[in-house]
C-alpha positions as CSV (number, residue, x, y, z in Angstrom):
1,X,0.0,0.0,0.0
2,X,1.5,3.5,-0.8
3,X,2.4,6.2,1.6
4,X,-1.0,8.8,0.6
5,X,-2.7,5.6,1.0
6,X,-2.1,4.8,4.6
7,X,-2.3,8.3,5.6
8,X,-5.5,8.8,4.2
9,X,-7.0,5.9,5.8
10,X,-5.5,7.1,8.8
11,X,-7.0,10.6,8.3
12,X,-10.5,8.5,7.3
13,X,-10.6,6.3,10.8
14,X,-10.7,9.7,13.1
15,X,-14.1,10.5,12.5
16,X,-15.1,7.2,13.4
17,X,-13.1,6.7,15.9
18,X,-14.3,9.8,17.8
19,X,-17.8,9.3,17.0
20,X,-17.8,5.7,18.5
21,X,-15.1,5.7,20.4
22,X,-15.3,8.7,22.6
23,X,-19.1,8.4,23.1
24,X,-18.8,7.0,26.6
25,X,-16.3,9.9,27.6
26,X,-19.1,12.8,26.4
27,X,-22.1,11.4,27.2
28,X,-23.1,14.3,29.5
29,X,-26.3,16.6,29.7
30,X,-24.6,19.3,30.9
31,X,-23.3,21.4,29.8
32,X,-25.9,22.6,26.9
33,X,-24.1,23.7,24.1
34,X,-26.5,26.2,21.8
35,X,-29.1,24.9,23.9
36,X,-28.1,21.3,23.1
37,X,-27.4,18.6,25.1
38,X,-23.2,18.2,25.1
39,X,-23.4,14.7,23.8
40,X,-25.7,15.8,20.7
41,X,-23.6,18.6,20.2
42,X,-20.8,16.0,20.1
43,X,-22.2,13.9,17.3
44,X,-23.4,17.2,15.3
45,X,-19.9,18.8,15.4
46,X,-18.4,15.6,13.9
47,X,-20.7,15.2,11.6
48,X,-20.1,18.6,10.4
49,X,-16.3,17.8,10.2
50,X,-16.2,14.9,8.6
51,X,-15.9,15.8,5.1
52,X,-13.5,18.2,6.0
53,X,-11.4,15.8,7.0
54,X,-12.1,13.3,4.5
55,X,-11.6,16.1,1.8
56,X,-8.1,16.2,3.4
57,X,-7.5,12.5,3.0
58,X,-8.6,12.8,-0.4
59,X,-6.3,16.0,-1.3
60,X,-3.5,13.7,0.8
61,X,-3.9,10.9,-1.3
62,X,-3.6,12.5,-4.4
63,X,-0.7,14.7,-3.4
64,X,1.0,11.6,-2.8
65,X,-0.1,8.9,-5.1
66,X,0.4,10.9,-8.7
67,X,2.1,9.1,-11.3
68,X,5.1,10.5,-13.5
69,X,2.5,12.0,-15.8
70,X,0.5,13.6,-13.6
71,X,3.6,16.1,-11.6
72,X,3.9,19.5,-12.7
């Protein structure tokens, strides 16, 4: 596997990882957030940044994965 490859992946498995991994650790009511609950504020701000941060493991991937033809 290349080198963008891994990283992206890696960059991929955060937002999952947070989402179900740190659910335990936040599951609060308090304190309200925007008049949310913390814990649904959790999954909402995730959810937002997830294709932030799979837009970066794409732009990661391709930075590293071009071919000969494909460098300026």
């Amino acid at each position: 596997m290349r080198k963008g490859t891994k990283l992206a992946l890696l960059l991929g498995l955060i937002p999952f990882l947070v989402l179900v991994g740190a659910l335990p650790l936040v599951n609060r009511l308090y304190p309200v957030i925007l008049g949310l609950p913390f814990l649904l504020f959790w999954i909402l701000l995730w959810i937002a940044l997830t294709p932030l941060i799979l837009f970066g493991a794409y732009k990661v991937e391709q930075r590293f994965n071009r071919t000969d033809k494909e460098r300026p």
